[in-house]
N, C-alpha and C positions, 0 to 999 in steps of 0.2 A: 504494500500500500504506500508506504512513504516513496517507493522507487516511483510508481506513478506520479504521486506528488511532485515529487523532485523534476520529474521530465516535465510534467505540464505548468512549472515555473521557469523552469530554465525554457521554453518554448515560447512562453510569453513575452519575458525577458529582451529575450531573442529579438521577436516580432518589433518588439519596442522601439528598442535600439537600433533596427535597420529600416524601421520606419520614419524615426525620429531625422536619420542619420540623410535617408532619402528628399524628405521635406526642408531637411535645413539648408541655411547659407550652403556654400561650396565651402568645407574645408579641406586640412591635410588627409584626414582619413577620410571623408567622402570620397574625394579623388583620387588614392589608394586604391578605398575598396569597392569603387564605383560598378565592375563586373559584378561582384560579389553581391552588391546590394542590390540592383536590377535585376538579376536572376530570382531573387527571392519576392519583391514586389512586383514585378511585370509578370500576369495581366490581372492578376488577383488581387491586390493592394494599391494598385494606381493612386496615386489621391491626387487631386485636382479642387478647385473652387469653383464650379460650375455649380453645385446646389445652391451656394450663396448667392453669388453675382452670375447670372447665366447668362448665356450667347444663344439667342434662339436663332435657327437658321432662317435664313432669307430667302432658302430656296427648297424646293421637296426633292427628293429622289428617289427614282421608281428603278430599284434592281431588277435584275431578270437575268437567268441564267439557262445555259441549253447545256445538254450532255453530246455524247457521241462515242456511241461502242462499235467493235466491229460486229456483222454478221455472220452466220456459218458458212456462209458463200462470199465470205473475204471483201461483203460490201460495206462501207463508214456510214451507218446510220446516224444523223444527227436529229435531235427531238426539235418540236419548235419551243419557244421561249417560255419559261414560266415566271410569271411575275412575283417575287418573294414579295418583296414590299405589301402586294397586295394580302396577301396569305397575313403578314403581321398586321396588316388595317383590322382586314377579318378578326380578327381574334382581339382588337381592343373594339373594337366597336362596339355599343351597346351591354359592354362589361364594367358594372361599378368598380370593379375591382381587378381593373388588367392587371398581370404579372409585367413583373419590371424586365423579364426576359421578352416579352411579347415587342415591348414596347420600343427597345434601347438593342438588343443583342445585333442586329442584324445595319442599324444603323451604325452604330459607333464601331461595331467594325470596320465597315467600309470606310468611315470618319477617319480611323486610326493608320489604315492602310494610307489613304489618301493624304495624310500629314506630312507618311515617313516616304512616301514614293513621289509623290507631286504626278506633275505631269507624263514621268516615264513611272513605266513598272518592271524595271531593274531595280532588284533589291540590295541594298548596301549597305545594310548591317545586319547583326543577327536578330536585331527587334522586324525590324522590316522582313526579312524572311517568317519571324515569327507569324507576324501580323498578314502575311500571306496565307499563309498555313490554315493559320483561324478564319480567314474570311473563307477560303477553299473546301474547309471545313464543314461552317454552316448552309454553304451552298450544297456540299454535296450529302448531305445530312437532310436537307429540305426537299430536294429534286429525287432519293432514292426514297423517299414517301411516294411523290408523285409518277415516279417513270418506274422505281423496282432498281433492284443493285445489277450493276455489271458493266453500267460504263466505265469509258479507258480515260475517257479525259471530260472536261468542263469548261465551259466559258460562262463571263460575267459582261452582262451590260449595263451599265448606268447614264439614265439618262436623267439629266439636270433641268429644269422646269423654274420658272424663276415667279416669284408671291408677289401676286400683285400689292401693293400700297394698301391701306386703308381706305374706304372711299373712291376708290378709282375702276372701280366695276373688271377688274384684274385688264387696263388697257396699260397700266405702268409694272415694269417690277421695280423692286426693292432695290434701295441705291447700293450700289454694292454688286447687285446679282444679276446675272447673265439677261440682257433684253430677248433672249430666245432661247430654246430648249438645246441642250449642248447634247452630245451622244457621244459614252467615251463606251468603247469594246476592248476586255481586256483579252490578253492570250490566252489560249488553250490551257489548262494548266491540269496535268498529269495524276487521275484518283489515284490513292494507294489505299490499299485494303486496312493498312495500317494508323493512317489518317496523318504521318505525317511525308 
C-alpha cells in the first residue's frame, strides 16, 4: 500500500514540475530539458489561455476525407468524399450536453496540424509528424465506420468558407478571412494497421 502511495506522489510531483517547468519563462532547465518536457505534455497537457481570453475563428471549415484500396483485380478504388465536419455538426446538434470530443477533436487537430505545417505539408519536427499522425488518425478512424477497414491510403480536404460580418446578410466576410472559399487537398497519406 505505501508502494502505491509513494508512486502516485512521486507521479504527481512529476506532472507538477514538468508542467510548471512547461508554462514558465524560458529558463536554464526548461531549455535543457525542453525534449524531455514536451514528450510528457504534448498532446495531453497542452495548456494554452484560450478558455480565458479566446480566439473564435473567423472562418468554418468543412473536412472531408476519401480513402483508396486496391481491388482483387489490381484496380485503385477511390471512395467519394465524406464530410467529417458534418458527422461532428451531427452529433452537437440539438444535444444539451455535447461531448467536448464531438465538438473540438476533429477541429483542433486540423488547427494544430495547420500551425506547425502552414502552407506546405512537409513535416519538420517531430511534433508536426506527430500532429500528422493524429489528424490521419481521426480521419481514418471516422471513414472505417463509414466505408469498413482495408484501405491502403487516405486523403484530406479542407475547404475554408469565410463568416460573414454581423448584419451583412453573409455579402462581407470577417476582416481577416478569406473573401472566398479557399480549397486546400492534402496528400495521400499511407493507413497503417498500426495507426502510426
Amino acid at each position: 500500500m505505501r508502494t502505491v502511495v509513494f508512486l502516485c506522489l512521486a507521479t504527481v510531483l512529476t506532472h507538477t514540475v514538468l508542467v510548471f517547468l512547461h508554462i514558465a519563462p524560458s529558463n536554464a532547465v526548461s531549455q535543457r530539458y525542453a525534449r524531455q518536457i514536451n514528450a510528457w505534455v504534448y498532446p495531453l497537457f497542452e495548456q494554452n489561455w484560450r478558455l480565458f481570453a479566446p480566439d473564435p475563428d473567423s472562418v468554418n471549415r468543412q473536412i472531408s476525407a476519401r480513402t483508396a484500396r486496391t481491388a482483387a483485380d489490381g484496380t485503385v478504388q477511390v471512395s467519394e468524399w465524406f464530410d467529417l465536419t458534418a458527422v461532428d455538426n451531427a452529433a452537437v446538434e440539438h444535444t444539451p450536453f455535447p461531448s467536448h470530443t464531438a465538438q473540438n477533436e476533429l477541429r483542433r487537430a486540423w488547427t494544430s496540424y495547420f500551425e506547425l505545417h502552414g502552407g506546405s505539408d512537409e513535416s519538420r519536427s517531430e511534433r508536426a509528424v506527430m500532429m500528422r499522425k493524429y489528424l490521419r488518425n481521426i480521419a481514418v478512424a471516422r471513414t472505417t465506420d463509414r466505408f469498413g477497414k482495408g484501405a491502403a491510403y487516405i486523403q484530406l480536404r479542407v475547404v475554408t468558407l469565410p463568416v460573414a460580418a454581423p448584419g451583412t446578410d453573409g455579402r462581407r466576410a470577417a476582416q481577416g478571412s478569406p473573401k472566398t472559399p479557399e480549397t486546400r487537398l492534402l496528400p495521400w497519406w499511407k493507413v497503417t494497421s498500426d495507426g502510426n
